[in-house]
gemmi code that builds the backbone of each chain (N, CA, C; Angstrom):
import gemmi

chains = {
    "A": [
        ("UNK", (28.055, -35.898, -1.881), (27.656, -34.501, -2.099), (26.502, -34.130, -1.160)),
        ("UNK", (26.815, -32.587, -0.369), (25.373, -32.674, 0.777), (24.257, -32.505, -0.342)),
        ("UNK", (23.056, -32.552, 0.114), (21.739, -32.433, -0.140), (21.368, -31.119, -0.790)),
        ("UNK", (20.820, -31.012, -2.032), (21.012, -29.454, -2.328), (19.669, -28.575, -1.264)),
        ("UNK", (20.357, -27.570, -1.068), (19.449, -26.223, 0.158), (18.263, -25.867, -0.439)),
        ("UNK", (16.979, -26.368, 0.053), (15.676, -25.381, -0.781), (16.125, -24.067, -0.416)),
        ("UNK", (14.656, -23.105, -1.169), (14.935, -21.668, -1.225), (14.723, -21.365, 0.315)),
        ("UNK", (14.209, -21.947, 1.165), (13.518, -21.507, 1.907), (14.897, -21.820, 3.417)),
        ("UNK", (15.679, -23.282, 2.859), (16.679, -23.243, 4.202), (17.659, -22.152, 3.915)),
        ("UNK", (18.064, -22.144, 2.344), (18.904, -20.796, 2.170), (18.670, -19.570, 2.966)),
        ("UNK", (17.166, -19.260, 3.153), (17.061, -17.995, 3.372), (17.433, -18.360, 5.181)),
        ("UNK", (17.232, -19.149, 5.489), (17.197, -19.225, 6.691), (18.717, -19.015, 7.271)),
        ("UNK", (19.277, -19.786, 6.190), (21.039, -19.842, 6.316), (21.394, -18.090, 7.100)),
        ("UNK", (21.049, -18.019, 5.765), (21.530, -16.525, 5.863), (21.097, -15.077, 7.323)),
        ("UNK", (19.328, -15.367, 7.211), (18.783, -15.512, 8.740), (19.950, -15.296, 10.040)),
        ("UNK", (20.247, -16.398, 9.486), (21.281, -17.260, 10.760), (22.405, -16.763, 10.763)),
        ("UNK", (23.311, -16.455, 9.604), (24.674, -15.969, 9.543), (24.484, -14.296, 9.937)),
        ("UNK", (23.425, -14.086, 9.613), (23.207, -12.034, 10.476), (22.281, -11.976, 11.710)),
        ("UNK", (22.565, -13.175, 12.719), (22.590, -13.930, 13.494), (20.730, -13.009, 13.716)),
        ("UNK", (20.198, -13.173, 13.161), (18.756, -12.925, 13.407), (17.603, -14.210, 13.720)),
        ("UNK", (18.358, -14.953, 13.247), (17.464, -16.324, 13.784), (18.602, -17.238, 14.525)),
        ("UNK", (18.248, -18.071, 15.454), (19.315, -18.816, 15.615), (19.264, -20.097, 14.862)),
        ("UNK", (20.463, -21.378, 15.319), (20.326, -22.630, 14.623), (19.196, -23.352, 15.392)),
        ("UNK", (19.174, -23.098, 16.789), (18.222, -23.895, 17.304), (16.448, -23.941, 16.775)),
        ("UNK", (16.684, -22.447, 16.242), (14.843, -21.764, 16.114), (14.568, -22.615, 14.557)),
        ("UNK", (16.145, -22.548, 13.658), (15.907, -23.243, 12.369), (15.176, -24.709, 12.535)),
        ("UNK", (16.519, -25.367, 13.418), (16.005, -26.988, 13.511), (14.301, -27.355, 14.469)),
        ("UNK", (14.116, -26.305, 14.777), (12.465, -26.276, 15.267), (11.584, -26.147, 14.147)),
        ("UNK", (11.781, -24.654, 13.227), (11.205, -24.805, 12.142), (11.318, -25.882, 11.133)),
        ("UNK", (12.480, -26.453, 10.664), (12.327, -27.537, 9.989), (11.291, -28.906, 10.517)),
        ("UNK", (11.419, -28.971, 11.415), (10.550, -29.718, 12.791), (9.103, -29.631, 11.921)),
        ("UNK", (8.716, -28.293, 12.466), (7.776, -28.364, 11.642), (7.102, -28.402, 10.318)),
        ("UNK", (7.944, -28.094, 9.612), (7.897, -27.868, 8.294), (7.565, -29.397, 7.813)),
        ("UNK", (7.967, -30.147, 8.450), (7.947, -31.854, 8.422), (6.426, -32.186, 8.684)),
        ("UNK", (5.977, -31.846, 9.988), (5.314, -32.265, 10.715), (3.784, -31.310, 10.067)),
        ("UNK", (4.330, -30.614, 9.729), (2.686, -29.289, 8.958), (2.972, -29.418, 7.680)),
        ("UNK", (4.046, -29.662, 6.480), (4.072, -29.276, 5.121), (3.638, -28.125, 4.555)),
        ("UNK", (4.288, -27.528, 5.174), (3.997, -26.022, 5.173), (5.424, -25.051, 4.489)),
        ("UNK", (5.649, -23.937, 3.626), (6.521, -23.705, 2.954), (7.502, -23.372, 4.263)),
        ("UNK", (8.825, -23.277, 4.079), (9.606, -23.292, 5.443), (9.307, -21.407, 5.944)),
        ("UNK", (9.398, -20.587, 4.510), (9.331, -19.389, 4.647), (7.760, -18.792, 4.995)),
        ("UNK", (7.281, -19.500, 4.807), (5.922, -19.121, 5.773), (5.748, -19.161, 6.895)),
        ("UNK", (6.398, -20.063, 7.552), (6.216, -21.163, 8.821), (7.582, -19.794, 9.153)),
        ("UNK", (8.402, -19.054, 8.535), (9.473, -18.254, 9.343), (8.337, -17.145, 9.993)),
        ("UNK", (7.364, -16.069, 8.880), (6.780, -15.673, 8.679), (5.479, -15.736, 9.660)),
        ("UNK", (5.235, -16.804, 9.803), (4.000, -17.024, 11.055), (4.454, -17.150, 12.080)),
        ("UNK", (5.339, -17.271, 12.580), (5.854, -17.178, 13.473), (6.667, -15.978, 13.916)),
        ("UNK", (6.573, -15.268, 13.269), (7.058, -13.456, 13.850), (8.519, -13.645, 14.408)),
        ("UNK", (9.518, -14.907, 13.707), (11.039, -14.909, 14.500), (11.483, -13.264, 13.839)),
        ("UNK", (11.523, -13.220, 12.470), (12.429, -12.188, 11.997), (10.830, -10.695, 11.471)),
        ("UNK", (11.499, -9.783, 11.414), (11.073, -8.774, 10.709), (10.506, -9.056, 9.204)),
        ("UNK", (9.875, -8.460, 8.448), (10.051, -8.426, 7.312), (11.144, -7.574, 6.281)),
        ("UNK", (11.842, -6.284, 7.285), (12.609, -6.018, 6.547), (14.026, -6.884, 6.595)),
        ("UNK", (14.278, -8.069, 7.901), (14.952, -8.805, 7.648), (14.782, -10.046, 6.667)),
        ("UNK", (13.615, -9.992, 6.638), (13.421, -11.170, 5.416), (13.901, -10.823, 3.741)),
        ("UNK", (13.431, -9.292, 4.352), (13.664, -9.067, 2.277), (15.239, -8.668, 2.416)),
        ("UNK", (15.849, -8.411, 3.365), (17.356, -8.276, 2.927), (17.898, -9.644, 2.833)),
        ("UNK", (17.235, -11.236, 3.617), (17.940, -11.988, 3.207), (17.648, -12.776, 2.049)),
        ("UNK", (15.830, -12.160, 1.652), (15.602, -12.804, 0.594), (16.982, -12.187, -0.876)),
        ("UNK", (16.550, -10.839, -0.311), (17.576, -10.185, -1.571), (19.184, -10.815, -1.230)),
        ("UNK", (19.130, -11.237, -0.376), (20.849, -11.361, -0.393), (21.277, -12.992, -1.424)),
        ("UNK", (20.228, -13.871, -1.424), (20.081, -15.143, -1.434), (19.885, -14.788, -3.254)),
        ("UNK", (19.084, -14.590, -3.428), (18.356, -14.002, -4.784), (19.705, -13.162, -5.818)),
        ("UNK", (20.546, -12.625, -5.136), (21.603, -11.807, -5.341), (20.723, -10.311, -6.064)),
        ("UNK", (19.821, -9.855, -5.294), (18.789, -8.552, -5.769), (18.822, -7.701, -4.925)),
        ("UNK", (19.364, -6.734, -4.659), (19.371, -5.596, -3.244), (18.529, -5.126, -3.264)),
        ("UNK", (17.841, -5.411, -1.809), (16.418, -4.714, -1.332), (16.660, -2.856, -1.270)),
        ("UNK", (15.552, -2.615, -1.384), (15.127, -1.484, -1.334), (14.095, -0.674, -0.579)),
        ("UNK", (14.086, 0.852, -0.170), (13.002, 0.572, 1.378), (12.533, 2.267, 0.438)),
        ("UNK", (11.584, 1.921, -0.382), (10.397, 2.510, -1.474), (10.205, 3.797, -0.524)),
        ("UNK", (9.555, 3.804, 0.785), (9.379, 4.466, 1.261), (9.665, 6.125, 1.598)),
        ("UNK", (11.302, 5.542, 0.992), (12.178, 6.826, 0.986), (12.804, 7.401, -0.140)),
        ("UNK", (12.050, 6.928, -1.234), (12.443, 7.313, -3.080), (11.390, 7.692, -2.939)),
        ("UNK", (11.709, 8.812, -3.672), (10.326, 9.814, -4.390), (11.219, 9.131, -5.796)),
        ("UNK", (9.851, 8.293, -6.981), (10.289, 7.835, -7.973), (9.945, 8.882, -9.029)),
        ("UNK", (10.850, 9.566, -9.992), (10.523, 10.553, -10.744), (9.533, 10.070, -11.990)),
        ("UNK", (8.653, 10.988, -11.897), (7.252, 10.672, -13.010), (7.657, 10.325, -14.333)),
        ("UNK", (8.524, 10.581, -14.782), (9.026, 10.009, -16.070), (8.982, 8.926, -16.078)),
        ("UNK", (9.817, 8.580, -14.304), (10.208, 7.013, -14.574), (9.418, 6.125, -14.254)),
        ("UNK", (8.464, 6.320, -13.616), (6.927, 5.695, -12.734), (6.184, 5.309, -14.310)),
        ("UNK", (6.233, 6.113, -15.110), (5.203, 6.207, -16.382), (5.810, 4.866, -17.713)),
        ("UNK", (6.986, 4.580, -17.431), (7.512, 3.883, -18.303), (7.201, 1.960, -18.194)),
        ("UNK", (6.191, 2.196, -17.358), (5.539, 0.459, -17.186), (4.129, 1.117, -16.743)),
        ("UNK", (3.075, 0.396, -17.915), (1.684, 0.345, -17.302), (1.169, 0.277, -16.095)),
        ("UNK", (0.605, 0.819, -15.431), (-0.439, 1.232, -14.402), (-0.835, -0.405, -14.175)),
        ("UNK", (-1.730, -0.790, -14.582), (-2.192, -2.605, -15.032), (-0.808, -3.552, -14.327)),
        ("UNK", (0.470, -3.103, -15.194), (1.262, -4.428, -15.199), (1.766, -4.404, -13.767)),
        ("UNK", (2.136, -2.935, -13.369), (2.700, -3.018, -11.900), (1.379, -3.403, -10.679)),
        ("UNK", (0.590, -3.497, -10.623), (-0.427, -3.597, -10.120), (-0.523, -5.193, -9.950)),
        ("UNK", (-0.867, -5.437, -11.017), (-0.371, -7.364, -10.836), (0.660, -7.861, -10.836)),
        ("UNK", (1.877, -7.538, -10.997), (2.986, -8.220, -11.364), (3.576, -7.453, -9.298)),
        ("UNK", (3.121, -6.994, -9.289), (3.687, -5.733, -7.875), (5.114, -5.318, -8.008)),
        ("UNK", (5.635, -4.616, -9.346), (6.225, -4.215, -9.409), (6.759, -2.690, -9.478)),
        ("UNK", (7.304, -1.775, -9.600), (7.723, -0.487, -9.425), (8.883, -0.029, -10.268)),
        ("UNK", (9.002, 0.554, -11.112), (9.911, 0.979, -11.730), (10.748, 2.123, -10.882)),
        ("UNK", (12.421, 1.978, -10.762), (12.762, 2.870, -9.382), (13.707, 3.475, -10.245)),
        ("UNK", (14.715, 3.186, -11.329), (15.191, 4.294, -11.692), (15.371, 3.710, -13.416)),
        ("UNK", (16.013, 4.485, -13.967), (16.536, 4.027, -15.384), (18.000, 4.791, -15.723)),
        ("UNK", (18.434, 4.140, -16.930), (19.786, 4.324, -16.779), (19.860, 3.584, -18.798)),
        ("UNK", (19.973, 4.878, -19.527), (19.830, 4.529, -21.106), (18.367, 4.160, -20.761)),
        ("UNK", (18.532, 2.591, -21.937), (17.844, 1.568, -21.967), (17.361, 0.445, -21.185)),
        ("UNK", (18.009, 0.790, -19.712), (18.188, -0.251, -18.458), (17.390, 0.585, -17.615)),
        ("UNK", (16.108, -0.342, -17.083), (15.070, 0.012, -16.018), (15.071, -1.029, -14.704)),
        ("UNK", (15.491, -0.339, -14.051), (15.467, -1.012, -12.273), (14.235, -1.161, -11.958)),
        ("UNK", (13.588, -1.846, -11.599), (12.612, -2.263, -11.412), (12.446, -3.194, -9.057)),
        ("UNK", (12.040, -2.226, -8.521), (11.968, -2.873, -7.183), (10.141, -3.750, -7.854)),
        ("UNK", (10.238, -5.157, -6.417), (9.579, -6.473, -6.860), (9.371, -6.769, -5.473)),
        ("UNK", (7.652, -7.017, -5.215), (7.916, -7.062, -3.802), (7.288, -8.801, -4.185)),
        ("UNK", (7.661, -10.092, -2.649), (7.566, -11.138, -3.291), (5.798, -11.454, -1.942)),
        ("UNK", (5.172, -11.136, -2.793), (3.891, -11.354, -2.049), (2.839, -12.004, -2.936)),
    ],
    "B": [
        ("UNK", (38.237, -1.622, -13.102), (38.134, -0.199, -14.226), (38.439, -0.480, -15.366)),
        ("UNK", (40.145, -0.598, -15.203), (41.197, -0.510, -16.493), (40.494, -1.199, -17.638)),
        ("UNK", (39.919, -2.988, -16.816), (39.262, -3.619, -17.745), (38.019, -3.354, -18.787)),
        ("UNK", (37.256, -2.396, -18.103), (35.908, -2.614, -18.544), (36.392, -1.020, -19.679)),
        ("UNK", (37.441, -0.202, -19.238), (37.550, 1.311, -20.420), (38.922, 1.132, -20.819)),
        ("UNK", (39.574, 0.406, -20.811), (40.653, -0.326, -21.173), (40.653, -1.018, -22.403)),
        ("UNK", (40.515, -2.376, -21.810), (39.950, -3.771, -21.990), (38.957, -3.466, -23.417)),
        ("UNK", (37.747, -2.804, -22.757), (36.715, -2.529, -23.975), (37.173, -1.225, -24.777)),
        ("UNK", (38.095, -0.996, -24.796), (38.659, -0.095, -26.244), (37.831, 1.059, -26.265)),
        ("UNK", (37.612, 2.066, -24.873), (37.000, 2.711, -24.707), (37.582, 4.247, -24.681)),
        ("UNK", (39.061, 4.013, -23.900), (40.179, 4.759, -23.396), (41.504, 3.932, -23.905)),
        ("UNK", (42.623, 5.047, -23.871), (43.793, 3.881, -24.046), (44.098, 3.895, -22.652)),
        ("UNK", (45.305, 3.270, -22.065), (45.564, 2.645, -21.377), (46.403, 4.370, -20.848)),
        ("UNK", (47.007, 4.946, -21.391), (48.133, 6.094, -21.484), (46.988, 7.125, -20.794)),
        ("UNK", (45.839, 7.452, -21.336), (44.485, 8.226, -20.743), (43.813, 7.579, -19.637)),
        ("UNK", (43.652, 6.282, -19.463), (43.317, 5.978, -18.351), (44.023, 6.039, -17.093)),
        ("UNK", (45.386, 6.047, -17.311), (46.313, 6.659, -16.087), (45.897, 7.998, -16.209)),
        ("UNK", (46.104, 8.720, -17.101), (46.133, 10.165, -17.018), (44.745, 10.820, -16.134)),
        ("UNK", (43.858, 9.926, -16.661), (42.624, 10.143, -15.765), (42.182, 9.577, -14.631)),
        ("UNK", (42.831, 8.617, -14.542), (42.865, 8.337, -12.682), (42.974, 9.103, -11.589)),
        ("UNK", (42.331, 9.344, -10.868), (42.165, 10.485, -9.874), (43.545, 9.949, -8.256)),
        ("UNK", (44.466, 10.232, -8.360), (45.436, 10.095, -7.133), (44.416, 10.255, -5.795)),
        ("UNK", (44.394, 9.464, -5.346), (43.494, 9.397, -3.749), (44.413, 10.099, -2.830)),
        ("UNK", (43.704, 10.818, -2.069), (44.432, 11.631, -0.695), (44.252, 10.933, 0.443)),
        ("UNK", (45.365, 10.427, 0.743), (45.091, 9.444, 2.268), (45.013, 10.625, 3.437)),
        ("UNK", (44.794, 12.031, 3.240), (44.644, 12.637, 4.470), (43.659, 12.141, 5.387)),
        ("UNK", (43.767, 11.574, 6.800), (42.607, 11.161, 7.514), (41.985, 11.820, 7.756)),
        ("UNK", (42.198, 13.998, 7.560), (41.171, 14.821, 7.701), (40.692, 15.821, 6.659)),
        ("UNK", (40.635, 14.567, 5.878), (40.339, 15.143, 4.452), (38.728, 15.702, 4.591)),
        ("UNK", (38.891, 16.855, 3.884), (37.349, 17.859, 3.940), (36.964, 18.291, 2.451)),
        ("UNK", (37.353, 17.572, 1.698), (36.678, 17.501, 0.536), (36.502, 16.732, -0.548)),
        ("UNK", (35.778, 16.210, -1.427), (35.307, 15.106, -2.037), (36.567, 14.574, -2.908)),
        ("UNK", (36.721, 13.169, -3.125), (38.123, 13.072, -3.951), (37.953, 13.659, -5.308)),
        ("UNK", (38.345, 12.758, -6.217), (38.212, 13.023, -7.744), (37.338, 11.670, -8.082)),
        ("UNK", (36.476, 11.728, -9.142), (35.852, 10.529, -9.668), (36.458, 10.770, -11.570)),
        ("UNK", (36.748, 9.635, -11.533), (36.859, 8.818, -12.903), (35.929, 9.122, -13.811)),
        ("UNK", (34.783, 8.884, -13.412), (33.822, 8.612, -14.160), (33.451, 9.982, -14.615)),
        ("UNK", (33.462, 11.138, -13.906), (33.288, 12.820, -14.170), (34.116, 12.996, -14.896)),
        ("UNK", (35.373, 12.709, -15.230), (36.879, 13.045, -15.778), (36.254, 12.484, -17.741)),
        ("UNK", (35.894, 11.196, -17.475), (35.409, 10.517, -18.541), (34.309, 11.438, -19.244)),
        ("UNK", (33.221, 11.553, -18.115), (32.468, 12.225, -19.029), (32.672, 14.017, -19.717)),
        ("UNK", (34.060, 14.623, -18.277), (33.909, 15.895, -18.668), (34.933, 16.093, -20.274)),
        ("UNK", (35.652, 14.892, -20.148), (36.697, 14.674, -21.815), (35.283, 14.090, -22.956)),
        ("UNK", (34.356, 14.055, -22.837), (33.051, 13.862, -23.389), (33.125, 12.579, -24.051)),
        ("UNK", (33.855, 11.411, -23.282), (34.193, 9.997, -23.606), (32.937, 9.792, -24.164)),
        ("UNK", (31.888, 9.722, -22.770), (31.013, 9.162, -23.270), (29.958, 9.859, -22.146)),
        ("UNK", (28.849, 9.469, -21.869), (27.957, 10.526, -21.076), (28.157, 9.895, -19.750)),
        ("UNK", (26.990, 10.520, -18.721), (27.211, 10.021, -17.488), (26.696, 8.801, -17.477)),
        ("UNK", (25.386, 9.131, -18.223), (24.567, 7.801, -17.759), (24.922, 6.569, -18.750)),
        ("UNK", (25.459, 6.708, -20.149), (26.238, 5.686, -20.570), (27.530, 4.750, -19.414)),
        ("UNK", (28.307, 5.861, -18.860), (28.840, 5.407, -17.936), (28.516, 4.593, -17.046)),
        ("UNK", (27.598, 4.786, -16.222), (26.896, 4.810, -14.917), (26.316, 3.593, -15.824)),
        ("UNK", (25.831, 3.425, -17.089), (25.111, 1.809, -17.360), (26.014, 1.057, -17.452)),
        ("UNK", (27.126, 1.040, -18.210), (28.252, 0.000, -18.166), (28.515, -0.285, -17.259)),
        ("UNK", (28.704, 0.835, -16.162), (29.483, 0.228, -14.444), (28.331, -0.701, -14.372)),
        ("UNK", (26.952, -0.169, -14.045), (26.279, -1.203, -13.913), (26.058, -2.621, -14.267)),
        ("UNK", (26.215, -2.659, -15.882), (26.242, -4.059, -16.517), (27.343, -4.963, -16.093)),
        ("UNK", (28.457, -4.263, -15.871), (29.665, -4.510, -15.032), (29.424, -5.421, -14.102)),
        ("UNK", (29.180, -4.645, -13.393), (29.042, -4.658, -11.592), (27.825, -5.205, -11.072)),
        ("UNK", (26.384, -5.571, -12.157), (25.463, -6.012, -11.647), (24.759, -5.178, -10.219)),
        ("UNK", (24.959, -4.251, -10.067), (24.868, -3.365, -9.029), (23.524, -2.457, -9.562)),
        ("UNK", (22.761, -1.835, -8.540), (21.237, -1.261, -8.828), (21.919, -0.153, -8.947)),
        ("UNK", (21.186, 0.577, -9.861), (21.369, 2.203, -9.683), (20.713, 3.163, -9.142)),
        ("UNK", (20.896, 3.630, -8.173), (19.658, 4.768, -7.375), (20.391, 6.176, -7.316)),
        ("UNK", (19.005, 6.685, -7.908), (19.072, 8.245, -7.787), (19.214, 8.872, -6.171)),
        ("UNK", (19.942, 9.050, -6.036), (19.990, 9.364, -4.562), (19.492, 10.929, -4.258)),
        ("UNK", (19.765, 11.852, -5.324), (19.047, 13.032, -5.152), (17.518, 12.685, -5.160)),
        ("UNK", (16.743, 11.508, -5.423), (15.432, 11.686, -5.347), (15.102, 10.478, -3.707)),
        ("UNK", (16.106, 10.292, -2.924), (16.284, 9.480, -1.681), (16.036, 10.305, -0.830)),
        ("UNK", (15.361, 10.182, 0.237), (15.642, 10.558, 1.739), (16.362, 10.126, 2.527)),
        ("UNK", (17.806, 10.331, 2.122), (19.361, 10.107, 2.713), (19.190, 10.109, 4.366)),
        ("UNK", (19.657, 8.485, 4.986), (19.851, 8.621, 6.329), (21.447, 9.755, 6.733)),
        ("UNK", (20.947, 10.757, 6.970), (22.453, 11.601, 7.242), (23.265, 11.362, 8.275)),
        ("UNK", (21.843, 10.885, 9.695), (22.674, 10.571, 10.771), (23.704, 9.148, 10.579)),
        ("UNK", (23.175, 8.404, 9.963), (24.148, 7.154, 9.317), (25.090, 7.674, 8.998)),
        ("UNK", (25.124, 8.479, 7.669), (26.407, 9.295, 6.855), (27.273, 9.505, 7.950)),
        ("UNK", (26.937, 10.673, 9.237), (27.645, 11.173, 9.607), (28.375, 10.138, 10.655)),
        ("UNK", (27.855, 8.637, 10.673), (28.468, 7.804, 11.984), (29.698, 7.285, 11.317)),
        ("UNK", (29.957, 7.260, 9.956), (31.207, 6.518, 9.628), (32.132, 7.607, 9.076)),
        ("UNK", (33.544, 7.311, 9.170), (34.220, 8.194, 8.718), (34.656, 9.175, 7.749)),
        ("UNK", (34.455, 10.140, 7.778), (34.031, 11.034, 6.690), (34.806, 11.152, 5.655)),
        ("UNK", (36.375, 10.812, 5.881), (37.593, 10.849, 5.304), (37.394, 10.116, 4.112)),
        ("UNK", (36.840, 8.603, 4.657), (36.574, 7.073, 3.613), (34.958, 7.739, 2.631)),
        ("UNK", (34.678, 8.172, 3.290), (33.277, 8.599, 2.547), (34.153, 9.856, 1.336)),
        ("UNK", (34.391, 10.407, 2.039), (34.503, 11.738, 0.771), (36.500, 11.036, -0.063)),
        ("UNK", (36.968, 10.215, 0.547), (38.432, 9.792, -0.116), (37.493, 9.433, -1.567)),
        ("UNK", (36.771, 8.387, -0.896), (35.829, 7.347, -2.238), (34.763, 7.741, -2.614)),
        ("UNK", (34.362, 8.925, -2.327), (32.872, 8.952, -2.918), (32.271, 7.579, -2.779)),
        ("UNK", (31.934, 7.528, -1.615), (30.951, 6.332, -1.557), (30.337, 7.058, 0.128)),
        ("UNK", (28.845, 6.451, -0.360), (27.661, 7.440, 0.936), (26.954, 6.428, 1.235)),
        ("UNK", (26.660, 6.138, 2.695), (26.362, 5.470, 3.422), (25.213, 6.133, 3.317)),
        ("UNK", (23.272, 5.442, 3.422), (22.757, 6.240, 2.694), (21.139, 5.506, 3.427)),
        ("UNK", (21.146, 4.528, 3.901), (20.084, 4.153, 4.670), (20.226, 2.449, 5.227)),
        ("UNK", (19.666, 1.987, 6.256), (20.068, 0.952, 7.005), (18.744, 0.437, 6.721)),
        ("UNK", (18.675, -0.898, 6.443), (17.683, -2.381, 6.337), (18.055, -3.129, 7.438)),
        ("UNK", (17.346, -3.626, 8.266), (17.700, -4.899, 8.710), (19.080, -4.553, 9.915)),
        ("UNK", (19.659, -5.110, 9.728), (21.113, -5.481, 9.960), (22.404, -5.125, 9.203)),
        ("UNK", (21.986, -4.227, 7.817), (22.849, -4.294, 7.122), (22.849, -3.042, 6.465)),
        ("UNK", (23.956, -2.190, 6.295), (24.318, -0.832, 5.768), (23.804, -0.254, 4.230)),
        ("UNK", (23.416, 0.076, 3.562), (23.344, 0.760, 2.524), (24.034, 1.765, 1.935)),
        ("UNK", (25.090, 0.891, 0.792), (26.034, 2.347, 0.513), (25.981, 2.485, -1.199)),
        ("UNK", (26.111, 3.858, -1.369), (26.235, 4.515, -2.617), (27.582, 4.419, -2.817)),
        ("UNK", (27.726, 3.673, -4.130), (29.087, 3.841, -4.550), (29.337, 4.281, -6.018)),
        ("UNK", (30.139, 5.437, -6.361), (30.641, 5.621, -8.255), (31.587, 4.697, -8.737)),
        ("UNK", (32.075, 4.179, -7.979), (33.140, 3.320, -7.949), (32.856, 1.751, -7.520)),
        ("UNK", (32.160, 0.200, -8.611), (31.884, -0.216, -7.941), (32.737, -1.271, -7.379)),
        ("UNK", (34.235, -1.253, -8.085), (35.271, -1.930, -7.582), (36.106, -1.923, -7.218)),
        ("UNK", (35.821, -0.513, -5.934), (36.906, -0.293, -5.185), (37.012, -0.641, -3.425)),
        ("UNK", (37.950, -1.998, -3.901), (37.638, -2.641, -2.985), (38.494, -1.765, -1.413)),
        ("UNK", (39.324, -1.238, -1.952), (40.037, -0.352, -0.499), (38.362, 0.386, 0.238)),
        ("UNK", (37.347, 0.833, -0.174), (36.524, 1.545, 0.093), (35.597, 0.112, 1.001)),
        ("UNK", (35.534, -0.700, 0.408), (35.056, -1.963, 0.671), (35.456, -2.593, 2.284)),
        ("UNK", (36.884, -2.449, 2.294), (37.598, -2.646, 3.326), (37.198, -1.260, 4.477)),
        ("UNK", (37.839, -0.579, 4.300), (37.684, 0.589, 4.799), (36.282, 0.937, 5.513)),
        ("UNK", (35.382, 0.738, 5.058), (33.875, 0.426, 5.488), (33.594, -0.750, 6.257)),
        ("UNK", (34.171, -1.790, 5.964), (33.274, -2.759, 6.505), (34.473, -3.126, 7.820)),
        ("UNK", (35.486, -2.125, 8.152), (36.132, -2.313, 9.448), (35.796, -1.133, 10.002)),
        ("UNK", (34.988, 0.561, 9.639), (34.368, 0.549, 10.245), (33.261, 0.976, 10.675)),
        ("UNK", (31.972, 0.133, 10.147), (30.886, 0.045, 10.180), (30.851, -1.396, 10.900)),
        ("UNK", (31.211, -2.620, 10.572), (30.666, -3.585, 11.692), (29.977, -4.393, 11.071)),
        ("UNK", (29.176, -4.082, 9.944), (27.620, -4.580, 9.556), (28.011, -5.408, 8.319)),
        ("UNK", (27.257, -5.802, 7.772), (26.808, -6.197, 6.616), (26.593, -5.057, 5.567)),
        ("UNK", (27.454, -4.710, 4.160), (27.371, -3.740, 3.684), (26.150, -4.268, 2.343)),
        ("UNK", (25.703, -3.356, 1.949), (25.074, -3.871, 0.286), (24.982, -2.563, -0.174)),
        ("UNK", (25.404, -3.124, -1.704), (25.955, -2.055, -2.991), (25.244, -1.166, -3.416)),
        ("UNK", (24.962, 0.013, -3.968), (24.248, 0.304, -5.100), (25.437, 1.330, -5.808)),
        ("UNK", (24.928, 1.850, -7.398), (25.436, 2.435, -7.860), (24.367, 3.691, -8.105)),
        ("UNK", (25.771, 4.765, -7.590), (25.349, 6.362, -7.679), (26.155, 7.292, -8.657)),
        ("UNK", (25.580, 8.479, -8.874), (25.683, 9.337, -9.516), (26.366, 10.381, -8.577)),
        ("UNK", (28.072, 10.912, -9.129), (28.809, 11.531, -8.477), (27.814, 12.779, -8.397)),
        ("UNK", (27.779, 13.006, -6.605), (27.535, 14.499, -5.629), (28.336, 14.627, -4.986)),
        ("UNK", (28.102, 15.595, -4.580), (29.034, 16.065, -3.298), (28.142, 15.827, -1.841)),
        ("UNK", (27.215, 15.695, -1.989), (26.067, 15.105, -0.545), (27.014, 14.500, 0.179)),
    ],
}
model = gemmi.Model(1)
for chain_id, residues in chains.items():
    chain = gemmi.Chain(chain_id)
    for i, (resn, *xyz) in enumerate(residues, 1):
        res = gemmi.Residue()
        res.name, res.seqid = resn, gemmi.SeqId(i, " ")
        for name, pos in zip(("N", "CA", "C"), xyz):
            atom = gemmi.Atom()
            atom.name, atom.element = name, gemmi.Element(name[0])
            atom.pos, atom.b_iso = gemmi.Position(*pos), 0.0
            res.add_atom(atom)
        chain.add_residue(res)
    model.add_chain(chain)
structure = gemmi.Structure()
structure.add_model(model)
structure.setup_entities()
């Protein structure tokens, strides 16, 4: 059975399959990741290979959570009001729409 | 579909044909198809947003208000308008590498196809609330 994928080669997988990183840039980063012990997704991250909005589409793709780009929702005040001021603040979360009893919630991973 | 207003003893099976919306394969189709889910709620099955939560629980799919979005239009207008307004499904802002589409429909996979031969990209889901946008 292969080796199970940390979170961090997954994301890279994927990176790789929306050909934004290549295999060669991976097996460098793993390189280091060895050689520094450093999280692999940091070491993507310090190194400026991908965007961040490519990171959060492959984090979300990996995660199975579809990213979202906040920037361009105006979130209606009803729905902004339905999680404490406090909790989104620490937790860095955002309430983006609702639906009944079901609240979408965008999550940024910082 | 059938399954989830079918299946869950929501509709009979005799009304769920009846309310199936016949798709227009015109390739210069200029106006929005029919949605299911409007048909459902305008027979006062059940509401929109009851609807719109089941598809969701369904489909695991986000729900975005798209009337409160700043809709990429020039996107909208790069893919074919026919597949957009056949399916009510709106191409609606680009991440990354990868498309953003509004769909009422989240398992229709002809729309699925139809998009992703031709757009090119990497598509990802959400669930919307039938417009005419």
């Amino acid at each position: 059975m292969p080796p199970v994928k940390t979170f961090g080669e997954r994301i890279a997988d994927a990176l790789v399959e929306d050909g934004l990183l290549f295999s060669k840039q991976v097996e460098e980063l793993l390189e280091l990741q060895k050689k520094e012990g450093k999280r692999l997704l940091k070491i993507i991250i310090e190194k400026a290979y991908v965007t961040d909005q490519d990171m959060t589409v492959s984090m979300g793709r990996v995660l199975n959570t579809p990213p979202i780009n906040l920037s361009r929702l105006n979130v209606q005040q009803d729905v902004a009001e339905l999680l404490p001021r406090d909790i989104c603040h620490n937790h860095k979360v955002v309430p983006v729409s609702r639906l009944e009893n079901k609240l979408f919630l965008a999550m940024a991973d910082r | 579909m059938s399954k989830i207003f079918v299946e869950g003893k929501i509709i009979t099976a005799a009304d769920f044909d009846r309310y199936w919306p016949k798709p227009d394969f015109n390739p210069h189709l200029k106006k929005p198809g029919g949605s299911f889910i409007q048909v459902v709620v305008d027979k006062a099955v059940m509401t929109v947003e009851q609807a719109l939560k089941l598809l969701s629980d369904k489909s695991r799919l986000a729900y975005l208000p798209l009337h409160n979005y700043d809709v990429d239009y020039e996107l909208t207008r790069s893919l074919p308008a026919a597949t957009c307004l056949r399916w009510l499904v709106l191409p609606f802002d680009r991440l990354s590498k990868s498309l953003m589409i509004a769909t009422a429909n989240p398992f229709n996979r002809q729309a699925l196809i139809e998009l992703e031969q031709a757009a090119k990209q990497r598509l990802l889901w959400y669930l919307r609330r039938r417009t005419t946008s």
